[in-house]
Wavefront OBJ file of the C-alpha trace (Angstrom):
o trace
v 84.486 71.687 108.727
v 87.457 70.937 106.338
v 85.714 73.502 104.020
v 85.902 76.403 106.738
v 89.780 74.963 107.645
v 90.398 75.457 103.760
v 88.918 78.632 103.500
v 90.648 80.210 106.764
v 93.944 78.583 105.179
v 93.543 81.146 102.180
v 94.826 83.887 104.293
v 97.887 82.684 103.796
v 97.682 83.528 99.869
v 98.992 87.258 100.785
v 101.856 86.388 103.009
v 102.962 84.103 99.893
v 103.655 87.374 97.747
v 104.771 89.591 100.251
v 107.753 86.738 100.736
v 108.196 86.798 97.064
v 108.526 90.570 96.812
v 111.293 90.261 99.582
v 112.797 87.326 98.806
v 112.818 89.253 95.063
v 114.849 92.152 96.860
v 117.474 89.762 99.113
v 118.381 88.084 95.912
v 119.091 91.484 93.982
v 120.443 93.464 97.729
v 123.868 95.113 96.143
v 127.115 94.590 97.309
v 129.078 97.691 98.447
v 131.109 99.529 96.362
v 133.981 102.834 97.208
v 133.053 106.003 95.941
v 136.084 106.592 93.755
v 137.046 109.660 94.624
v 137.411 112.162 91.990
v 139.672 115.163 90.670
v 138.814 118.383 90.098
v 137.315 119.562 86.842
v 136.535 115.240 85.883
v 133.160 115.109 86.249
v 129.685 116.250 86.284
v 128.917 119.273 88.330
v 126.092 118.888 90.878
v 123.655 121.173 92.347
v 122.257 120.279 96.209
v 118.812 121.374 96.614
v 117.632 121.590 100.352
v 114.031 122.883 101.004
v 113.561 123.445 104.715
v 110.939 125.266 106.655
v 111.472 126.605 110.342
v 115.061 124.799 110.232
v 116.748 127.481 112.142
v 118.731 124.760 114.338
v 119.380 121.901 111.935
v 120.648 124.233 109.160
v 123.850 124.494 110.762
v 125.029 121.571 111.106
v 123.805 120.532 107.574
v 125.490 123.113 105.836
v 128.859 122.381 108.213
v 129.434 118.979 106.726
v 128.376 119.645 103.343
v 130.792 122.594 103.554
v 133.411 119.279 104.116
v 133.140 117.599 101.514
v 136.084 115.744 99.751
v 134.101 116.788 96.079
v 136.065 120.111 95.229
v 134.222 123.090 95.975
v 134.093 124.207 92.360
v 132.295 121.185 91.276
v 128.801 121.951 93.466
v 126.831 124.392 94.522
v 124.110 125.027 97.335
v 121.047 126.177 96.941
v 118.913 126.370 100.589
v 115.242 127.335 99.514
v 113.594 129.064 102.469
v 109.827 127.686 102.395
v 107.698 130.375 104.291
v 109.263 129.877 107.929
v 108.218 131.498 110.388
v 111.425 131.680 112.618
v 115.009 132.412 111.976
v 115.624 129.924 109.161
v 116.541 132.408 106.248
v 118.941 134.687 108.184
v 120.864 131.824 109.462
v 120.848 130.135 105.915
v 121.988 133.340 104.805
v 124.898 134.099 107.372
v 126.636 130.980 106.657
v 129.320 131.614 104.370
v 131.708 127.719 104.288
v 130.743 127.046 101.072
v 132.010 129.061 97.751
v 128.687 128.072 95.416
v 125.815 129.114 97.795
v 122.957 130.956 97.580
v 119.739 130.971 99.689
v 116.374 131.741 98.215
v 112.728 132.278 99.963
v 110.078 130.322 97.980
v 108.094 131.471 95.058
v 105.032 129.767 96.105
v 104.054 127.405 99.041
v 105.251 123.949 99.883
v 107.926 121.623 99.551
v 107.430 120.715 95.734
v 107.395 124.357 94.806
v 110.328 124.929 97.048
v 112.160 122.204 95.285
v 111.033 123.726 92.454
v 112.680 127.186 92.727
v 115.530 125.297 93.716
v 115.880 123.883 90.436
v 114.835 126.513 88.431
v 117.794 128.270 90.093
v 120.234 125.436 89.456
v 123.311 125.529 86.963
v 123.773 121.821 86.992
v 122.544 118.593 85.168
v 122.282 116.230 87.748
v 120.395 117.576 90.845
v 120.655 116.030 94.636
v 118.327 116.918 97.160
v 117.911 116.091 101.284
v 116.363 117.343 104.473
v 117.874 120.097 107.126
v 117.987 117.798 109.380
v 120.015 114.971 107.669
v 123.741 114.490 107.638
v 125.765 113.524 104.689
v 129.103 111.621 104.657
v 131.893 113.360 103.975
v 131.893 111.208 100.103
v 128.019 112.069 99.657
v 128.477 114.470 96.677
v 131.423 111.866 95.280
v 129.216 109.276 94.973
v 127.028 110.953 93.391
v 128.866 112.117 90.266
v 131.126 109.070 90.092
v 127.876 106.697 89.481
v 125.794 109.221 87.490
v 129.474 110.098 85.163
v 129.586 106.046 84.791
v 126.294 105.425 83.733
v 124.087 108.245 83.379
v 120.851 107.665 84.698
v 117.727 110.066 84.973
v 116.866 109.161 88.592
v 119.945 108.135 91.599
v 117.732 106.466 94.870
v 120.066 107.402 97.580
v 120.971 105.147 100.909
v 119.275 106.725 103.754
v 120.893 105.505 107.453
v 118.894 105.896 110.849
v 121.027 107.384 112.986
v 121.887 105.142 116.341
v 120.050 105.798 119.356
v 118.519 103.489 122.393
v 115.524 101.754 123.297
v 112.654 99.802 121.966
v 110.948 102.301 120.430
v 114.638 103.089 118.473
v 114.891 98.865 118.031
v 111.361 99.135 116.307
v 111.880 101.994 114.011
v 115.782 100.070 113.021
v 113.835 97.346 112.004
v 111.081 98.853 109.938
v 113.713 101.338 108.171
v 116.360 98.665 107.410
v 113.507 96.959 105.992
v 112.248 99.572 103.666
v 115.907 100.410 102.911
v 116.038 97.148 101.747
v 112.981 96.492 99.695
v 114.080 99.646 98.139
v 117.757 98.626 96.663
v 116.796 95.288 95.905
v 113.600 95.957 94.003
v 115.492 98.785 92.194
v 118.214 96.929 91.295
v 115.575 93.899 90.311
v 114.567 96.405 87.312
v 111.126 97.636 89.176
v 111.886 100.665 91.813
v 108.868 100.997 93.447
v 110.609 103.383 96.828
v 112.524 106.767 97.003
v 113.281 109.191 99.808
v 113.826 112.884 99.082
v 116.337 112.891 101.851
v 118.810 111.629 99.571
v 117.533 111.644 95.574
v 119.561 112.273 92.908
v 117.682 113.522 89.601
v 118.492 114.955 86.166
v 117.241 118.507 85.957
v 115.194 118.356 82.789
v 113.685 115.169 84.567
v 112.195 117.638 87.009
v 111.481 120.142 85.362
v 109.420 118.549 82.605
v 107.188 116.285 84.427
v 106.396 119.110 87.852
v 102.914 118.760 86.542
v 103.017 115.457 87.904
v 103.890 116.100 91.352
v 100.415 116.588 92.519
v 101.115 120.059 94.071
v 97.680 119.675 96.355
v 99.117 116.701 97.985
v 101.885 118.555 100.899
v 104.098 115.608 100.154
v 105.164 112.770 97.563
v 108.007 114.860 95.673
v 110.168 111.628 95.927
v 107.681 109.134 94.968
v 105.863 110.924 92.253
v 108.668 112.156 90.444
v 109.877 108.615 90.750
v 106.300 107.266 89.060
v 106.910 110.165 86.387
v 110.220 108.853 85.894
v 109.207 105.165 85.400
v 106.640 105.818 82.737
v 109.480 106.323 80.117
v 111.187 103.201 79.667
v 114.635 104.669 78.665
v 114.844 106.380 81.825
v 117.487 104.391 84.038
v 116.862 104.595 88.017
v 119.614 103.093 89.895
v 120.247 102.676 93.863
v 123.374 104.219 94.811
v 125.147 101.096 96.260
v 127.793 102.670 98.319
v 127.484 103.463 101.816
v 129.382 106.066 101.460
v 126.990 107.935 99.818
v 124.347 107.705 102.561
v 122.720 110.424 104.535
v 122.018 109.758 107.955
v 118.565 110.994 109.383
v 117.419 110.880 113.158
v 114.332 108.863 114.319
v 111.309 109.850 115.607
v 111.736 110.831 119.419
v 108.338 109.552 120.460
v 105.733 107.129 119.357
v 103.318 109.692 118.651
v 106.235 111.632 116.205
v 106.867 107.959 114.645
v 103.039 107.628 114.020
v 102.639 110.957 112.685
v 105.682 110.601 110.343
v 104.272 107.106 108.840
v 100.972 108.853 108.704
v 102.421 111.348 106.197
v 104.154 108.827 104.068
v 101.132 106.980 103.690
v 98.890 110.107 103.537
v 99.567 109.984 99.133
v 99.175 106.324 98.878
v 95.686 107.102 97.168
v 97.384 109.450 94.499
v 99.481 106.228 93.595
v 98.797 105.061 89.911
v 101.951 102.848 88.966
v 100.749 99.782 89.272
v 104.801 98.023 91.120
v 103.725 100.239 93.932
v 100.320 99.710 94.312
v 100.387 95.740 94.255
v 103.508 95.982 97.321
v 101.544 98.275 99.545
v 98.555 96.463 99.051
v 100.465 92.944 100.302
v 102.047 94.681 102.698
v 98.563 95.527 104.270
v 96.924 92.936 103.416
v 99.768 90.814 105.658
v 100.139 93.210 108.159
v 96.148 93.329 108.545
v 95.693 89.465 108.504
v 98.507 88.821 111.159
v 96.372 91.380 113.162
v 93.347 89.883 112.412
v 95.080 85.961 113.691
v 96.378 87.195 116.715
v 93.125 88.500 117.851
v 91.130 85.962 116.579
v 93.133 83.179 118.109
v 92.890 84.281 121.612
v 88.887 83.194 121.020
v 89.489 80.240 118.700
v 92.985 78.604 119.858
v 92.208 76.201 116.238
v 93.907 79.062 114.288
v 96.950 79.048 116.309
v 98.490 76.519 113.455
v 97.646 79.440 110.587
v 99.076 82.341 112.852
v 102.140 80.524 113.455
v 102.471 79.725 109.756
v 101.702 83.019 108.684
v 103.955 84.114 111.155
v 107.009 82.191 110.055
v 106.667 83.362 106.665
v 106.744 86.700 107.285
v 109.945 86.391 109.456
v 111.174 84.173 107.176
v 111.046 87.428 104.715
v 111.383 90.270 106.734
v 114.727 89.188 108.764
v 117.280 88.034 106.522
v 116.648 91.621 103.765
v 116.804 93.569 107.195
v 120.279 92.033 108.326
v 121.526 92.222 104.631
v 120.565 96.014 105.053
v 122.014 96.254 108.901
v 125.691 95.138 107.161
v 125.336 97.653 104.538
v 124.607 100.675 107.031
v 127.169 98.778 109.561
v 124.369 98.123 111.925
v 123.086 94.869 113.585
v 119.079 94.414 114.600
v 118.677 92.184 117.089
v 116.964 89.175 115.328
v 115.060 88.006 118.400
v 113.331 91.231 119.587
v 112.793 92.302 115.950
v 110.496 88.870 116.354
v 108.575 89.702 119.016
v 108.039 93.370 117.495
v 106.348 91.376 114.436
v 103.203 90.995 116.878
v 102.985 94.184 117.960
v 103.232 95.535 114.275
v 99.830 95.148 112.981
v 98.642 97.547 116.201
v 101.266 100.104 115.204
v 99.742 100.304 111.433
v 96.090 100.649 113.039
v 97.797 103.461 115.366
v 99.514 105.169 111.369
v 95.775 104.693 110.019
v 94.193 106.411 113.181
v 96.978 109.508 112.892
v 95.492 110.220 109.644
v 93.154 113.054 109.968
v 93.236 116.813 108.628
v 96.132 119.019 109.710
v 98.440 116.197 110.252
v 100.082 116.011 106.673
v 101.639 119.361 106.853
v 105.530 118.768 104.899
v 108.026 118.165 107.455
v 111.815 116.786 106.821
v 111.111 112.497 106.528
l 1 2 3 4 5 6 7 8 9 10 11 12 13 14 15 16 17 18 19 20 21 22 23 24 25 26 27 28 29 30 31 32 33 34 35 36 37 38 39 40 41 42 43 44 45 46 47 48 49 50 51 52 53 54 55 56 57 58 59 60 61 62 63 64 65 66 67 68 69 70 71 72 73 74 75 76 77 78 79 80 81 82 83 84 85 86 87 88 89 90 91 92 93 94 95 96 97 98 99 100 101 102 103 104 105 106 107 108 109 110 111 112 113 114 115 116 117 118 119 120 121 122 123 124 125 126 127 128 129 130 131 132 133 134 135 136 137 138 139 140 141 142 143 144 145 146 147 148 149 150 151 152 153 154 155 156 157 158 159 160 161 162 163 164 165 166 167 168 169 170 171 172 173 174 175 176 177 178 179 180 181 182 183 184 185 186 187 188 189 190 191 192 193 194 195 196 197 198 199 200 201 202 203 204 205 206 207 208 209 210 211 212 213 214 215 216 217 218 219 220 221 222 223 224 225 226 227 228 229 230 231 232 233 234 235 236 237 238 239 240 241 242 243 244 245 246 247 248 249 250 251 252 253 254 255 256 257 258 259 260 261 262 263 264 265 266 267 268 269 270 271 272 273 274 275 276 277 278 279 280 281 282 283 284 285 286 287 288 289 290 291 292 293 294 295 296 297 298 299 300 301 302 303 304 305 306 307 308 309 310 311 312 313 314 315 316 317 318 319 320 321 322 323 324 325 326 327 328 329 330 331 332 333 334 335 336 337 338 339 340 341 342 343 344 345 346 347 348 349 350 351 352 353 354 355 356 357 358 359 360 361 362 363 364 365 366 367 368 369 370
C-alpha cells in the first residue's frame, strides 16, 4: 500500500517543473518602459509586412491606424501581400491610399510563409515587423520598434500581443490562457531562453529571414513565428529580446465561439511535431504532461476519493504558478483576471486540451490570422 501511495505521489514530479518554468518567467516578467518617441530621419527605417488572405473587412481598419502613427511617414513603409483570396481583399488593399510608403502585392507562391516571403523580398528596410489584418496597433507600435532595435540591435524583437476586451466566460477563459502565454513568453525571453513568438507582432532583421526561409518548413501552413524563432536561436550571437513596452502591443480579438477557440489552438499546436529546439520541446511537454495528469486526478478521484489529497496538491501548485505570471501580465496589458474564476477554469482545462487534440484532423490547419 505505501508503495502504490508513493508511486501515485510521482505524478506530482511534472507539476514541479512546470512551476519552475513559471516561477522562472515571474522572476524575469519586465517592467514597462515609454517608447521614446523619435524624430524624423534618427533612426532605423522599418518595413511592415502584413500577409492576409480573404481580409476584405479587417484591412481597413488595419491600414487606418497604421496610417496614424506618431513614427513619421518617411521612416516606414507598407507592404500588404495579397495571399490567393478569393474575395475583395486586393482591390481594397489597393484603393487605400493614407499611407505615403505603400504598396500591395499578390503572392508569388501559396501560403503565409511565401507571402511573408515576397513581402520581404520586396522590402527596403533592415529591420522587418510583421502582424495580422485583423490586429490593431497602438498608435507608438512602429516607435517602439525602432527605438529598442536602434538601442540594442537585435536579430529577432517578440512583440506584446493584447486580447482585446470582450464578455463572458468563454472571453474570461481565453484572458486567462493568453495572459498566461504572454507571460511565459517575456519572462522566459528575457530569462536568456525564448522559447514563444507570435507573428502578429514580430520584429526581425531582414537578412535573418531571408537566409534561414529554408527553415520555415513551407509544407507545414503555419509556424512562420516559431520556426524562424528556432532558426534564430541556433546562432548564439543572435540577440532576441521582448519588446517591454505596452505601447508597442497589438491588440487581436478572441475567438467568438468555442469551436473557433478550439480550432485556433488546434493550429498552433498542429507544428508542435516539426519542433526540434530542445527549450520548446521540454515546456510543451510539462505543460501536457500537467495538464493531462490534472485530467487524469479529477477523473480518477470521483472513483477513488484516496487521491483527492494528490489532486488538491497538484492542484495548488499549478495555481500557485499559473496566477501570479497571469496578473503580472493583466498589469502590463492594463487588464485584471478574476483570480477566483480563473480557479475554477483550472478544472475544466484539461477537457478543453482533449477538445484542441480532437480538432486536429485534415483540413483544419489551413493559415488563418492567430
Amino acid at each position: 500500500m505505501a508503495a502504490e501511495l508513493m508511486i501515485e505521489w510521482l505524478l506530482v514530479i511534472p507539476f514541479l517543473f512546470y512551476v519552475a518554468f513559471f516561477l522562472t518567467a515571474l522572476r524575469k516578467f519586465p517592467g514597462k518602459t515609454g517608447s521614446g518617441r523619435k524624430t524624423a530621419g534618427s533612426g532605423t527605417r522599418v518595413s511592415v509586412v502584413i500577409p492576409c488572405r480573404n481580409e476584405e473587412d479587417n484591412l481597413p481598419g488595419i491600414l487606418g491606424t497604421i496610417a496614424s502613427q506618431n513614427l513619421p511617414a518617411s521612416e516606414f513603409e507598407v507592404i500588404v501581400v495579397d495571399d490567393n483570396s478569393t474575395d475583395a481583399t486586393f482591390a481594397v488593399a489597393s484603393a487605400f491610399k493614407g499611407i505615403s510608403g505603400y504598396s500591395v502585392l499578390r503572392n508569388k507562391g501559396h501560403g503565409k510563409k511565401r507571402a511573408i516571403l515576397t513581402g520581404v523580398e520586396a522590402s527596403g528596410s533592415e529591420l522587418i515587423v510583421t502582424t495580422d489584418a485583423d490586429c490593431r496597433p497602438s498608435p507608438s507600435w512602429l516607435t517602439s520598434f525602432s527605438t529598442l532595435y536602434d538601442a540594442r540591435k537585435p536579430a529577432m524583437i517578440i512583440g506584446p500581443v493584447k486580447l482585446a476586451e470582450s464578455k463572458g466566460l468563454l472571453y474570461i477563459f481565453q484572458q486567462a490562457e493568453w495572459l498566461g502565454l504572454q507571460g511565459l513568453t517575456a519572462g522566459l525571453a528575457e530569462a536568456g531562453s525564448p522559447v514563444m513568438c507570435n507573428g502578429a507582432n514580430l520584429g526581425f532583421r531582414r537578412d535573418l529571414f531571408l537566409n534561414n526561409y529554408n527553415l520555415l518548413k513551407e509544407k507545414i501552413p503555419s509556424g512562420d513565428d516559431m520556426f524562424l524563432l528556432h532558426a534564430a536561436r541556433q546562432d548564439k550571437n543572435n540577440r532576441i529580446i521582448w519588446l517591454h513596452n505596452p505601447e508597442g502591443s497589438v491588440v487581436t480579438p478572441p475567438a467568438g465561439s468555442l469551436t473557433a477557440l478550439l480550432r485556433q489552438r488546434a493550429r498552433w499546436i498542429s507544428k508542435a511535431g516539426a519542433y526540434r529546439d530542445l527549450p520548446v520541446i521540454l515546456l510543451s511537454a510539462t505543460v501536457f504532461l500537467s495538464v493531462a495528469t490534472l485530467g487524469y486526478l479529477e477523473v480518477a478521484t470521483i472513483f477513488n476519493i484516496r487521491l483527492l489529497p494528490l489532486l488538491a496538491a497538484c492542484f495548488i501548485l499549478k495555481n500557485a504558478a499559473d496566477i501570479p505570471l497571469i496578473h503580472r501580465a493583466g498589469r502590463f496589458f492594463g487588464q485584471k483576471p478574476c483570480t477566483g474564476l480563473v480557479m475554477l477554469l483550472q478544472l475544466i482545462y484539461p477537457f478543453y486540451l482533449t477538445g484542441v487534440l480532437f480538432s486536429l484532423f485534415p483540413g483544419m490547419h489551413r493559415w488563418k490570422n492567430g
